[in-house]
C-alpha positions as CSV (number, residue, x, y, z in Angstrom):
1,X,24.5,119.2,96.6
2,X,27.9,119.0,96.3
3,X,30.2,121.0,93.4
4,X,29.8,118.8,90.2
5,X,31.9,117.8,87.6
6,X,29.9,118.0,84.5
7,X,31.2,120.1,81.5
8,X,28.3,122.3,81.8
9,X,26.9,124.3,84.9
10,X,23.3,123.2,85.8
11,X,22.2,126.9,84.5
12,X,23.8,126.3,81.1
13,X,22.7,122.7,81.1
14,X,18.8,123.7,81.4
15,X,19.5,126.6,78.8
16,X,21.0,124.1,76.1
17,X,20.3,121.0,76.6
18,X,16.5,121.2,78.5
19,X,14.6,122.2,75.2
20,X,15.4,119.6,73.2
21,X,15.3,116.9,75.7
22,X,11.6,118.2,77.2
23,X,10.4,118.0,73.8
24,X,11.9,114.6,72.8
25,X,10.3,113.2,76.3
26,X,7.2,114.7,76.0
27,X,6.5,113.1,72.3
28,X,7.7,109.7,73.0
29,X,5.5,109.5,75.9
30,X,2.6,111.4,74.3
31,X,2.3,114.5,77.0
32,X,1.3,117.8,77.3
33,X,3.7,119.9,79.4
34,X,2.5,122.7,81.5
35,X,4.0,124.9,84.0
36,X,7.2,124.1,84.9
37,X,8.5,124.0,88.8
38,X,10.9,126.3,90.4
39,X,14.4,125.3,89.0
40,X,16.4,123.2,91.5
41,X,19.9,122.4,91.5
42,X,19.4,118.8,90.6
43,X,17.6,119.0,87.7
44,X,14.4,120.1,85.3
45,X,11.3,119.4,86.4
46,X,7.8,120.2,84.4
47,X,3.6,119.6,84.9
48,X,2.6,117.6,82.2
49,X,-0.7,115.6,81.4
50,X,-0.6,112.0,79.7
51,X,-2.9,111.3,76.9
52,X,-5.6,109.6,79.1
53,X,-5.9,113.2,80.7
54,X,-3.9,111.3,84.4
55,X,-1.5,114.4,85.7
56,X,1.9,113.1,85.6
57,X,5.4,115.4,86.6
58,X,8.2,114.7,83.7
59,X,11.5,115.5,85.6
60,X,15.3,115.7,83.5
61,X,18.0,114.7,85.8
62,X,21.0,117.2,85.6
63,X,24.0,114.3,85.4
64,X,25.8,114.6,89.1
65,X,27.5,111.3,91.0
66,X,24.9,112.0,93.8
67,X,21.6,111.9,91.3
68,X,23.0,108.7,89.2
69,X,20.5,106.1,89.7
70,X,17.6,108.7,90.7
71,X,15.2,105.9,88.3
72,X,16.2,102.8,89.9
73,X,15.8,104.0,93.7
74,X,12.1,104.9,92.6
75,X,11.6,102.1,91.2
76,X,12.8,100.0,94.8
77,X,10.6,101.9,96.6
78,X,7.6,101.5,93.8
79,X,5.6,103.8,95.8
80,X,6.0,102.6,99.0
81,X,6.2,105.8,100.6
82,X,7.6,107.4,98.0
83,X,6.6,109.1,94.4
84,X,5.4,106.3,92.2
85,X,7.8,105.9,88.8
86,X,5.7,106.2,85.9
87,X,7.8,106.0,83.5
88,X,12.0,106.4,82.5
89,X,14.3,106.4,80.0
90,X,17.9,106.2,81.5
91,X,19.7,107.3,77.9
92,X,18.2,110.7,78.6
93,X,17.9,110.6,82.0
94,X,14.4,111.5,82.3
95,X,11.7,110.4,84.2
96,X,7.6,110.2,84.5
97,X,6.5,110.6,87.6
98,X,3.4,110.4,90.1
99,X,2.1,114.0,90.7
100,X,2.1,115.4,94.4
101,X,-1.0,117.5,94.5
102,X,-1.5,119.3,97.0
103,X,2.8,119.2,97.3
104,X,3.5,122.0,99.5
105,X,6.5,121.2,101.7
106,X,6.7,118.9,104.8
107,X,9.2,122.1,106.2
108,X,6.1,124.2,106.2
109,X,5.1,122.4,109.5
110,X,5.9,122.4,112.5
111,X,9.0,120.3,113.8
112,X,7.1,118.0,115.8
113,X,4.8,117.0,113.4
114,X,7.7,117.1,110.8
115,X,9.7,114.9,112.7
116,X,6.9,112.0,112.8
117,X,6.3,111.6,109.1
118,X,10.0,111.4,108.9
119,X,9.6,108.7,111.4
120,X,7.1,107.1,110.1
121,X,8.7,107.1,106.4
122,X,12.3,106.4,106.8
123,X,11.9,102.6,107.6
124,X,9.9,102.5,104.5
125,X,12.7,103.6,102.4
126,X,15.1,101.1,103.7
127,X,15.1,98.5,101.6
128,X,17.9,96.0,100.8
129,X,19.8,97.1,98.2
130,X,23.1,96.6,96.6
131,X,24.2,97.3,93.2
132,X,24.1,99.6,91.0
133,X,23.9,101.7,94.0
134,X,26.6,103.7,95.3
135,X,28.1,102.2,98.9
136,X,28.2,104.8,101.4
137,X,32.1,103.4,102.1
138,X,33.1,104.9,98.6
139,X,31.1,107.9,99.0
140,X,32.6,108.6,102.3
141,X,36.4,107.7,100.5
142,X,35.4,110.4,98.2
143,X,34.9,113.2,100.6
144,X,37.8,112.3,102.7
145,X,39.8,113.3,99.6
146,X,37.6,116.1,98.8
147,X,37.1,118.1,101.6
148,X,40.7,119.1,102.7
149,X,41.1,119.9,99.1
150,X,37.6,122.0,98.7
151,X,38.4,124.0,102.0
152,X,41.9,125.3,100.4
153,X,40.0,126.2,97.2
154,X,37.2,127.8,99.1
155,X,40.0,130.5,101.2
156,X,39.8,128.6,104.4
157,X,36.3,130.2,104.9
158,X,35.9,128.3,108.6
159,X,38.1,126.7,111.6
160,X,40.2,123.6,110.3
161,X,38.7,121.9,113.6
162,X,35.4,121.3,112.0
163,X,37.2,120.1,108.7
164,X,39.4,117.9,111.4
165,X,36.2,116.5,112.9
166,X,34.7,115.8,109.7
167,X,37.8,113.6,108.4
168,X,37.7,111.9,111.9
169,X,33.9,111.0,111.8
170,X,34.4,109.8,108.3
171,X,37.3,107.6,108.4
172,X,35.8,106.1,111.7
173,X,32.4,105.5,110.4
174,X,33.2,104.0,106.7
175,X,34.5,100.9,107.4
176,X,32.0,100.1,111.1
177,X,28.6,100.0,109.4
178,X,25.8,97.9,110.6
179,X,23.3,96.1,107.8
180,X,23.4,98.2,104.5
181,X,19.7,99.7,103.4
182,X,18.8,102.6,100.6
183,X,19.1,105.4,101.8
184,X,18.3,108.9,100.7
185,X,21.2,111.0,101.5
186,X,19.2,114.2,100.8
187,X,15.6,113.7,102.8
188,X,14.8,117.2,104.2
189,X,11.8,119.1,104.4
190,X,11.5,120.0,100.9
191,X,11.9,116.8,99.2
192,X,8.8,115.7,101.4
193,X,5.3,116.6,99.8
194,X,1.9,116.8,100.7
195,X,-0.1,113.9,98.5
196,X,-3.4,112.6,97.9
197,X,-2.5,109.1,97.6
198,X,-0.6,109.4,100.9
199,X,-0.3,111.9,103.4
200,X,3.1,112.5,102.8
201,X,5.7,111.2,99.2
202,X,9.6,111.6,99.1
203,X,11.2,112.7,96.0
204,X,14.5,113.4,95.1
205,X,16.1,110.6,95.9
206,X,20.2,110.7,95.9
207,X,20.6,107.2,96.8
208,X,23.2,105.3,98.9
209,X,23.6,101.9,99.9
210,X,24.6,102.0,103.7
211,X,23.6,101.8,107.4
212,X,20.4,103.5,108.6
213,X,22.5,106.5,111.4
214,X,23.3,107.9,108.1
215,X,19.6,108.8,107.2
216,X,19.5,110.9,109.9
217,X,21.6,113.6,108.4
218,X,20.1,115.2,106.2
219,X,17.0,116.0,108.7
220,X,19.3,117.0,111.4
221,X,21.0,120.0,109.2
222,X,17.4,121.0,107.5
223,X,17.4,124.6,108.4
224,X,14.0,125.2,107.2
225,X,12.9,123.1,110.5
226,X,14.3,125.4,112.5
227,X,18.0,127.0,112.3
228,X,19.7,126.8,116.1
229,X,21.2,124.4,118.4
230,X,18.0,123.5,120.2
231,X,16.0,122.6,116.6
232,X,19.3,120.5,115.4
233,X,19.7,118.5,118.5
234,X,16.2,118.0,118.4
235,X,16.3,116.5,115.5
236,X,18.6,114.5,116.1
237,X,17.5,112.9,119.7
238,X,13.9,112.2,118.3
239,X,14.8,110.6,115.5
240,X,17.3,108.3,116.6
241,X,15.8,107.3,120.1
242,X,12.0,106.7,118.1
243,X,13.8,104.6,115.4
244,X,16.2,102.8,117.8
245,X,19.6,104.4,115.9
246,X,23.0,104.9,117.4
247,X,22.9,108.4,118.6
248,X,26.7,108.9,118.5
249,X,26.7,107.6,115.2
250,X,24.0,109.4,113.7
251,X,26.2,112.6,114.3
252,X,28.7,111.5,113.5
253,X,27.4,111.4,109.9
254,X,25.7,114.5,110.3
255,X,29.1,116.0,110.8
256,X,30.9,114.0,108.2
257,X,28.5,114.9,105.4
258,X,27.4,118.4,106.3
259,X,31.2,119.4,106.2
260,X,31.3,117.5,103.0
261,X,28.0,119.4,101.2
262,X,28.8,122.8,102.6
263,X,31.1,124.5,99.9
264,X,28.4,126.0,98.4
265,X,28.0,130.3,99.0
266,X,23.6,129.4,99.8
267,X,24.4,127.1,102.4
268,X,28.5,127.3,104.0
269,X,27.1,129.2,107.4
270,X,23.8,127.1,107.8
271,X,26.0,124.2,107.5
272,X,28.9,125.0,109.2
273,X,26.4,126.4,112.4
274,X,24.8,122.9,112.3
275,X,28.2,121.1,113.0
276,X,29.7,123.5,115.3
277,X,26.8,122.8,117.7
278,X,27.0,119.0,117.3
279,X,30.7,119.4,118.5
């Protein structure tokens, strides 16, 4: 995820604001929390059990451009290879949700295997969409502004080449798309779980609305599947030659957006190695 701009850091966010919000949640739609999950960047997420006994995930949305209209995205996809929407209240940003069980991670197999769910799922997820949704066009706008600006902040911490590439791919790319789907501009290994109403349910959606190349980011810089040149271009030729995508755009995406999410101290080199070998 990208730096945000809300007043609080997600930390302070889950320390002040989380309590109250969990418990307002969890009366108004009669649940029992339980354990929560490990703390991601993009929000609060908790077991919880309905009052029919059904286990359910309640999930608070840290507010972030990229999350903003996590709820509706679900609700497009209404299970169709995704977590099923249960319930949501948009005030509070909160969300019921379908429970993964087993969920362990699709990054804890092997890439081959990995790379056909993704296969298999992606043209699920691209539905038509339009509004309320975010156009990839703007999003791209944004980090044409933001990344020159982010790299200065940041102490120059790589070459200005891949910076250079990443404005090129960008300002090329924007304005040349094909048919605009939903999209899920943050579908990696671990936002893919093991299910038992299906084999295999993305969560986490950070939706756009633009051409299908650009799904294929996200999986080509997911580390977990395998961190060197051989994994990342593997990634990228399987996906893009079994779903019928333009190769040379596709990376150029990957470039484009990996510059664009990597000023963050967890994931600068990972990223930053990934686009150096797409180059």
């Amino acid at each position: 995820m990208a730096a945000t701009d809300h007043p609080l850091s997600p930390e302070a966010w889950r320390r002040g604001v989380v309590p109250a919000l969990l418990e307002r949640c969890c009366a108004a739609w009669e649940l029992t929390p339980g354990e929560p999950y490990e703390g991601g960047v993009a929000g609060y997420a908790v077991r919880a059990t309905r009052h029919d006994g059904t286990p359910a995930v309640l999930k608070l949305v840290f507010p972030h451009r990229e999350s903003e209209h996590e709820a509706e995205a679900l609700a497009r996809w209404d299970g169709d290879g995704a977590v099923r929407l249960l319930e949501r209240d948009d005030q509070r940003q909160a969300m019921l949700l379908e429970r993964c069980e087993p969920g362990t991670h699709l990054c804890d197999q092997d890439l081959d295997k990995a790379l056909g769910v993704f296969i298999g799922l992606l043209p699920r997820l691209w539905k038509p969409a339009g509004a309320p949704f975010r156009s990839l066009t703007d999003e791209a706008g944004h980090w044409l502004e933001e990344i020159p600006r982010e790299w200065e902040e940041f102490g120059r911490p790589f070459e200005r080449r891949l910076v250079d590439a990443a404005l090129d791919a960008l300002a090329s790319l924007a304005d040349t798309q094909g048919e605009a789907v939903l999209l899920h501009q943050d579908l990696h290994g671990q936002n893919v779980l093991a299910a038992d109403r299906e084999p295999w349910l993305v969560i986490d959606p950070k939706p756009l609305v633009g051409e299908r190349e650009f799904s294929v980011a996200p999986i080509v810089r997911d580390f977990d599947l395998g961190h060197s040149e051989h994994a990342a271009r593997r990634r990228l030729d399987r996906v893009t030659a079994e779903l019928g995508l333009d190769r040379e755009r596709a990376r150029a995406w990957t470039i484009g957006q990996t510059i664009a999410w990597c000023f963050d101290s967890q994931y600068l080199e990972t990223h930053t190695d990934t686009v150096r070998w797409l180059m």
